[in-house]
N, C-alpha and C positions, 0 to 999 in steps of 0.2 A: 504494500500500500504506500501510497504516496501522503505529504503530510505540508502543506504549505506553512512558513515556519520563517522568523526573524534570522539571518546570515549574517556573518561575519565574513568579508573575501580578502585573503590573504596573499602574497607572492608565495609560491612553491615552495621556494628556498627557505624561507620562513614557518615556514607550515607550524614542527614540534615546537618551536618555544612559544607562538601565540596557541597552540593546545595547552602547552601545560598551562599558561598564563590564567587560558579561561576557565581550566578545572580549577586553580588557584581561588578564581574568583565565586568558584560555586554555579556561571552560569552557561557552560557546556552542557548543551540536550545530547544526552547520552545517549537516546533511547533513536536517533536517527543515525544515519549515513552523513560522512563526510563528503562533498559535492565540490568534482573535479569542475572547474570551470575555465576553461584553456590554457594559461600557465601559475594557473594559479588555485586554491584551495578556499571554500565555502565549509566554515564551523557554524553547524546549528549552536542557535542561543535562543536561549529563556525568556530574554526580555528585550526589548528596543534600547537600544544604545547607541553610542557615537557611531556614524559609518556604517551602521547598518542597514540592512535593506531584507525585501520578503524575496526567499528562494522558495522550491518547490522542492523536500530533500525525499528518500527513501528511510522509509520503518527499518530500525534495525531486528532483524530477524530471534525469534526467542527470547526479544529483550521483556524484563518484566519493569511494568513502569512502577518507579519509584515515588515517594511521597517529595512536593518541593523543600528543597533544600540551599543553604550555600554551603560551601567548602571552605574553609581556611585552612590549611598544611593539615593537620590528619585529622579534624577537627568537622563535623556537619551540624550546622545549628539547622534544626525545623521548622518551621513556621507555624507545627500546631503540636500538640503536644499529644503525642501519639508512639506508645510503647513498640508498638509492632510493626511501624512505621519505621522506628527506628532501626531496628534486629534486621529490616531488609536491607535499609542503607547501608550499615556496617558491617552486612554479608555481603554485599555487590562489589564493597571497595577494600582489596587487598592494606591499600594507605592509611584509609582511617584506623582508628584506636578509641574514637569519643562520639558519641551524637549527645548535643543537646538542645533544650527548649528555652530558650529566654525566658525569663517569669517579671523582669523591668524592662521599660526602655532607658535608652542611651540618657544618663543624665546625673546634675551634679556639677560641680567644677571640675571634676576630674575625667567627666564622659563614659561614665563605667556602668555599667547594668551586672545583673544577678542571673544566675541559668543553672538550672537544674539537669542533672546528667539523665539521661533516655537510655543509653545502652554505651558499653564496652568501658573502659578506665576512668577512675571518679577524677579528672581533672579537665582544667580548662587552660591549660599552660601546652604551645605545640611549636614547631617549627614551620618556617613560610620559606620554602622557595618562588623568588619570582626576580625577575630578568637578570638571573648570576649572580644576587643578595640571596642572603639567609637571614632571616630574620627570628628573634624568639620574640612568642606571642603568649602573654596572660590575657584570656578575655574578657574576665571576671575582673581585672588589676589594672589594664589600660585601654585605652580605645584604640583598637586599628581596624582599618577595613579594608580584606583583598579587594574589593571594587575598584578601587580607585590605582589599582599597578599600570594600567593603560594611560593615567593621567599624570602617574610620576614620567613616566617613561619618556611624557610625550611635553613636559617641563624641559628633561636633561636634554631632550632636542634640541631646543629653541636655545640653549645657555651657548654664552661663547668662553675659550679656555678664560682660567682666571677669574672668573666673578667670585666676588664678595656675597656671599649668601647670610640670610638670615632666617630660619623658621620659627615662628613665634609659637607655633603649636604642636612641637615634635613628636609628640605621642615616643612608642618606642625607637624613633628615629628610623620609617622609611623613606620618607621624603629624604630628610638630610641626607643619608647614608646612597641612596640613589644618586642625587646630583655632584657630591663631591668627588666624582671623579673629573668633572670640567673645573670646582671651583678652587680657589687659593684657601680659603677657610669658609666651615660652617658653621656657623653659632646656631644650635639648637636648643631652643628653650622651650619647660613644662613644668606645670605648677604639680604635675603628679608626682611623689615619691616613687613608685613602683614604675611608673612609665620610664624617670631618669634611670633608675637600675636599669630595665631587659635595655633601654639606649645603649649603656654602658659596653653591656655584654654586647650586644648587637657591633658595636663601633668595633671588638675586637676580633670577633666571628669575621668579619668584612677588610678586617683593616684597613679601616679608615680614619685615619689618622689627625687626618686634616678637620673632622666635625668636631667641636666642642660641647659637651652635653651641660646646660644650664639649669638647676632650678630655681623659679625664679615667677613671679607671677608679670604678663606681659605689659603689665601697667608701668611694671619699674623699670622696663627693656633703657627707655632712652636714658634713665640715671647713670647705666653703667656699663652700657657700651659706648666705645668714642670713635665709632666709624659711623657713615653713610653705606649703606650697603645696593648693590647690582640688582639683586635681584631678593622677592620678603615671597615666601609663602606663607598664609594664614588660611589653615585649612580647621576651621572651628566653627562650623556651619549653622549650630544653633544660635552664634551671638550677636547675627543681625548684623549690624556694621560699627558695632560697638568701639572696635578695636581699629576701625580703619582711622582715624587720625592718628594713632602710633605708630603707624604702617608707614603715612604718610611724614611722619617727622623722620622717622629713617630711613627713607630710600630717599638714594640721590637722584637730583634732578636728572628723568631721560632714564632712571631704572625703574624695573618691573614687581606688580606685585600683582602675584595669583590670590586673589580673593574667592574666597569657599563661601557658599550660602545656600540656605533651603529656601527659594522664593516659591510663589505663588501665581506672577505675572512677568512677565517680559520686560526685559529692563527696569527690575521692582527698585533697583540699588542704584542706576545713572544718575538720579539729581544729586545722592549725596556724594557721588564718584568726580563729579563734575564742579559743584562746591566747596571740594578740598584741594583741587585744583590739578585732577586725572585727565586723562584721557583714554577712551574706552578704545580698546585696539577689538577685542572679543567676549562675546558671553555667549559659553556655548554649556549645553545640557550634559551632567558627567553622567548623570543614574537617575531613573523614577524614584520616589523616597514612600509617597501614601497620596493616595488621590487627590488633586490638585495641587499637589505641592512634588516640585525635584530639586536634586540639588545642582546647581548651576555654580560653575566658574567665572570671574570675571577676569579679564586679561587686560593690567591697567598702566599704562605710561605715565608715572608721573611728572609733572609739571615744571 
């Protein structure tokens, strides 16, 4: 049977790293056929995302379909809480070791939620591979989300050697640890205890040398750095634009800040991007988050 279905098209040559990328991210449709499309490769996916588009894939044969899930490294959180839901997922996948159910959402100053185990090892601590970074992840202890490995990725693109990085919201340090291979230093700052620790560990799993792990709440970033920096990520999506005049007091004029947000409308965040004295180069849709609301990137030149 045939199954009309959201695709992701790849160059050939690429194929296995944006697979594992998207099992990483939990949103590889298992349960279809990979679709050859002339030199290049079509990965079913779950939900509409950047660059996607509707293919028309094949059923994979014998497949049993599974309950929705995402993946982080060995790791399936559910989306309902479902015992035997679970026992299938972590029979399917040689990798996993945990399924769990969320019982909070994301939230707090530290961005942390609570999740009860479903099936296979009572924890919520795992490893993340994702584009040649290893990452360790408490998901109970810090906030990170393989969703967004397409959108680090697609940062260290755009950076030129040498930049001056700043992330104001490092979580366990992917972002930083991602782009410090183009930058001269990265200052990484998070008001989490736990988040600085897996940083730590993470900076030397990677050896990256160059990221400097901060704790530090981002209000007090401009007291005690004494640079201007290239390029500011601020990937903290519930805080509105709370944080964007700090942003704006430390990038130097003509460098870029990736601004993270959960909007609701279309250019929800231009007036006050515009009144601080930015310029909007893009805002594009990273992930769906909950009906009528996604979270949206802003791509901002300051002034």
């Amino acid at each position: 049977m045939t199954v009309e279905q959201w695709g992701v098209r790849v160059p050939m040559r690429q194929g296995e790293p944006n697979r594992q990328a998207l099992i990483g991210e939990g949103v590889l449709d298992v349960t279809l056929k990979v679709l050859r499309d002339g030199d290049g490769l079509v990965f079913p996916v779950l939900e509409e995302r950047e660059g996607a588009a509707r293919y028309v894939f094949e059923e994979q044969p014998g497949r049993i379909e599974l309950p929705r899930h995402e993946q982080v490294g060995g790791i399936a959180i559910m989306q309902e809480n479902n015992p035997k839901g679970a026992a299938l997922i972590l029979a399917s996948r040689p990798s996993l070791h945990t399924v769990l159910f969320p019982t909070s959402e994301v939230a707090g100053e530290y961005r942390t939620r609570t999740y009860s185990v479903l099936a296979g090892t009572d924890t919520t601590r795992t490893d993340v591979v994702e584009h040649g970074h290893r990452f360790a992840v408490d998901l109970a202890g810090a906030y990170f989300s393989a969703r967004l490995s397409t959108e680090r990725q697609r940062v260290f693109d755009q950076m030129q050697e040498h930049e001056l990085v700043l992330d104001m919201f490092a979580g366990v340090g992917p972002f930083a640890i991602t782009l410090a291979p183009r930058a001269s230093l990265v200052m990484a700052a998070d008001l989490n205890p736990q988040a600085i620790l897996l940083m730590i560990e993470n900076i030397g799993k990677n050896r990256a040398a160059n990221v400097i792990p901060l704790l530090v709440d981002a209000r007090r970033l401009e007291k005690i750095l004494p640079w201007k920096f290239d390029r500011i990520v601020m990937n903290l999506p519930l805080a509105d634009t709370e944080f964007l005049p700090e942003a704006f007091r430390l990038v130097r004029p003509g460098g870029t800040i990736h601004f993270y947000s959960l909007v609701s409308t279309e250019g929800e965040h231009l007036a006050r991007i515009k009144e601080l004295g930015g310029t909007l180069v893009t805002e594009r849709v990273v992930r769906s988050y909950s009906p009528g609301q996604w979270h949206a990137v802003y791509d901002i030149v300051a002034g």
